[in-house]
DOMI-758191 format. One line per field, with one value per residue (C-alpha): residue in three letters; chain; y, z, x. Coordinates in pm, 1 decimal, always signed. Example, Ala and Ser with C-alpha at 12.3 -4.5 7.8 and 13.67 -1.06 7.14 Angstrom:
residues 2
code = ala, ser
unit = A, A
py = -450.0, -106.0
pz = +780.0, +714.0
px = +1230.0, +1367.0
This chain:
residues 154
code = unk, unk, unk, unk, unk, unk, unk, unk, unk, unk, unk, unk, unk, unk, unk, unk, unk, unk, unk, unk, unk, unk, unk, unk, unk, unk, unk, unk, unk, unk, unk, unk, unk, unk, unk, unk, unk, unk, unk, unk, unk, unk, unk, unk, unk, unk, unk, unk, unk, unk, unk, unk, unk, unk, unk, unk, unk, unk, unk, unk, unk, unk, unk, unk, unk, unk, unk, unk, unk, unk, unk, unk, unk, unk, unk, unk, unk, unk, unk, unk, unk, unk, unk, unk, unk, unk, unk, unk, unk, unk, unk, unk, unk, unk, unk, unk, unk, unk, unk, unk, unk, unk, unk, unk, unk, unk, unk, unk, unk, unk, unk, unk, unk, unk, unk, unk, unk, unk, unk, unk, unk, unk, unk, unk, unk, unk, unk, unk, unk, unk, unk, unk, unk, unk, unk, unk, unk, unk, unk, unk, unk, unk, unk, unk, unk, unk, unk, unk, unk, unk, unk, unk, unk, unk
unit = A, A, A, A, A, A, A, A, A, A, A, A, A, A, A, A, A, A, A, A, A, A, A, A, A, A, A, A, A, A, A, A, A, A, A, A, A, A, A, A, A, A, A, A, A, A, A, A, A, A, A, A, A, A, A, A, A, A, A, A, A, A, A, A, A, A, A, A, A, A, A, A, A, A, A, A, A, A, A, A, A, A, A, A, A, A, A, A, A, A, A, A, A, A, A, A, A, A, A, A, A, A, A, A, A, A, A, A, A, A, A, A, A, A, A, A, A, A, A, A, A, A, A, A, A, A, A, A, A, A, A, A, A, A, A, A, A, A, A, A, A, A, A, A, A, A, A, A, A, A, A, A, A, A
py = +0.0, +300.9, +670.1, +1019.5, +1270.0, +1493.7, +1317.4, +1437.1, +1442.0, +1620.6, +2024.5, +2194.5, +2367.5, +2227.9, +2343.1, +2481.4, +2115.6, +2039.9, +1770.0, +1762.1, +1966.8, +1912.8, +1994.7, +2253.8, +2523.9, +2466.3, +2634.2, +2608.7, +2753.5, +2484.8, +2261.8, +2114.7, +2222.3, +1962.2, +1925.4, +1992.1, +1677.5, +1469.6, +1557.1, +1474.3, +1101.4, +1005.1, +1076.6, +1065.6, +812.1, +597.7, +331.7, +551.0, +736.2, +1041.5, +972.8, +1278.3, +1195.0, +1320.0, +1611.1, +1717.0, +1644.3, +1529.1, +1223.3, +987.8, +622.2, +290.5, -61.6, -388.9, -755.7, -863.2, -1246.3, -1336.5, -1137.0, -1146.9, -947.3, -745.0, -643.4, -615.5, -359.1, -134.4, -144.0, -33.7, +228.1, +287.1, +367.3, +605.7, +791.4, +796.0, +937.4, +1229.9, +1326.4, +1288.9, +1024.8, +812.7, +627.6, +292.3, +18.1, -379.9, -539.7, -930.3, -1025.8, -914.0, -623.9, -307.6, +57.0, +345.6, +685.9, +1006.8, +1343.6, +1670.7, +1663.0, +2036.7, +2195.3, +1885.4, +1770.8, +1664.6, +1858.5, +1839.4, +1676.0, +1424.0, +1291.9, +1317.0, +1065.3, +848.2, +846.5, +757.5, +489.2, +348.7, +301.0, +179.4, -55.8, -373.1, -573.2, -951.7, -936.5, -1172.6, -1347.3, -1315.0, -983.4, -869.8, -1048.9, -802.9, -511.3, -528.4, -146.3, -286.3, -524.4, -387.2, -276.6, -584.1, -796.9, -967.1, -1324.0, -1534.8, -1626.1, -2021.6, -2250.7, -2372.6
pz = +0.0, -88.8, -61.5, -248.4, -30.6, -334.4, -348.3, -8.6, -28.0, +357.9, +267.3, +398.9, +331.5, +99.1, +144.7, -154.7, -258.7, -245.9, +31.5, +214.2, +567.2, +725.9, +1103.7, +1172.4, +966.2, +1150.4, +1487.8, +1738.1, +1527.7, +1281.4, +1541.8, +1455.5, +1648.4, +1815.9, +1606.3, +1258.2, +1364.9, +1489.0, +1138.2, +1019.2, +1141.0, +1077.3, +692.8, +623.5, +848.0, +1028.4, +1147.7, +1371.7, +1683.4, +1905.1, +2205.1, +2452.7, +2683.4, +3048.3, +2943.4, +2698.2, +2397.8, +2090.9, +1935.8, +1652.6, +1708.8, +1533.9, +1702.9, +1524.0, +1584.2, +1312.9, +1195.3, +1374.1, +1476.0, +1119.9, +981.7, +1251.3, +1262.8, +854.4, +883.1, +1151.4, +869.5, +655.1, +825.4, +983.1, +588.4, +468.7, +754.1, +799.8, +396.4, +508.3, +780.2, +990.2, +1238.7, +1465.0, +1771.5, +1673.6, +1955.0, +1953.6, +2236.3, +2288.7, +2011.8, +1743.9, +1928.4, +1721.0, +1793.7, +1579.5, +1695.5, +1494.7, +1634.5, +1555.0, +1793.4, +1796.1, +1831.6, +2079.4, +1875.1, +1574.6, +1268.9, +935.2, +827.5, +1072.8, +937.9, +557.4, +720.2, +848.6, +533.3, +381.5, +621.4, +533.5, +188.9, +128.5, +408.4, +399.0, +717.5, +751.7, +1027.2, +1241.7, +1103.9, +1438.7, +1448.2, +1098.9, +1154.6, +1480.3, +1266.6, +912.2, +885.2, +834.8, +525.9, +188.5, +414.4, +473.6, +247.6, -20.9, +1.9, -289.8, -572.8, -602.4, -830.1, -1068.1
px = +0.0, +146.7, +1.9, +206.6, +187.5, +139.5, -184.6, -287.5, -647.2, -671.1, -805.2, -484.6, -218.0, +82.4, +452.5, +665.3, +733.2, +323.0, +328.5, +67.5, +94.4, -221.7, -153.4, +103.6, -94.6, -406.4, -536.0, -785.0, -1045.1, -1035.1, -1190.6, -1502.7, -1829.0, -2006.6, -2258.0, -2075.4, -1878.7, -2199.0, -2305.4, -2016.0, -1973.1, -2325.4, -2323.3, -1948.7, -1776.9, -2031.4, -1782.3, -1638.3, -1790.7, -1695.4, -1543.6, -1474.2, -1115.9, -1113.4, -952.0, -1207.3, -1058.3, -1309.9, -1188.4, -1236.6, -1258.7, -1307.6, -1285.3, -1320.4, -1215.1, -999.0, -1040.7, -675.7, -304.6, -169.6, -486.4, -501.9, -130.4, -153.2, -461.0, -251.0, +34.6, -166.4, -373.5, +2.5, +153.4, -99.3, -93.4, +291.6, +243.7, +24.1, +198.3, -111.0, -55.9, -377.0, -338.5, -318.7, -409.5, -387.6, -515.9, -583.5, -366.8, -701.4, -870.0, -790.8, -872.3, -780.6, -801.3, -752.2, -745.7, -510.7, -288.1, -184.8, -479.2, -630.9, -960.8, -1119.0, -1059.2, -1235.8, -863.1, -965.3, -1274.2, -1106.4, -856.1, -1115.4, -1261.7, -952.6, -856.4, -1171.3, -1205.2, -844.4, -724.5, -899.4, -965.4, -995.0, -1238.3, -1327.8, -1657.8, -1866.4, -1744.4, -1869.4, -2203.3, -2286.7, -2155.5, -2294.5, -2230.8, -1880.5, -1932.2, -1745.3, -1471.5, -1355.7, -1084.7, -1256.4, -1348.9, -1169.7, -1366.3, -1457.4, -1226.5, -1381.8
């Protein structure tokens, strides 16, 4: 998987050789309002949710049970490239060897930025995720997201 940072597709700011800069030219007032990002995640992102940290920081976060370590560790290297190619880095969480939670806020100005949701949207429609088949059942928001199934020999 591989993402050109000249190919940013985060609305910021580029530098003089076009990459993508998407957090060090923003500030506080490019937070998202409440309800601009409520909007936001329904219609644009529903996989992930708003969560609020005890510090009052607004941030984006998706959880899913991949189908074993090897997919799970393969989806965080992915979701791990593009964002290391946009310069706009998530928290990225394994727990009990197939738990995963991704979290994206910016940083810098401490909450969820209309960058952030173009991430999530990103994330989302390129990294592929063998999830675990219970999993995808109880979340069938999740199906077309996930890696596809191979086709039957003939």
């Amino acid at each position: 998987m591989s993402v050109s940072a000249a190919a940013c597709p985060l609305p910021s700011k580029r530098d003089s050789a076009g990459a993508c800069v998407p957090c060090e030219s923003l500030d506080p007032s490019s937070l998202m309002s409440s309800v601009d990002l409520s909007a936001a995640v329904s219609t644009e992102c529903p996989l992930w949710t708003i969560k609020t940290s005890s510090d009052g920081v607004n941030k984006l976060s998706r959880s899913y049970v991949a189908k074993n370590f090897v997919s799970a560790m393969k989806s965080l290297n992915d979701c791990g490239e593009i964002c290391e190619a946009l310069g706009h880095h998530a928290d990225l969480h394994l727990t009990s060897y197939r738990n995963v939670e991704i979290v994206v806020y910016t940083h810098s100005v401490k909450g969820v930025t209309r960058n952030d949701v173009e991430l999530c949207k990103k994330l989302d429609g390129e990294v592929k995720v063998a999830y675990s088949p219970k999993w995808l059942k109880e979340n069938p928001a999740a199906v077309g997201t996930e890696v596809p199934k191979p086709l039957p020999k003939e």
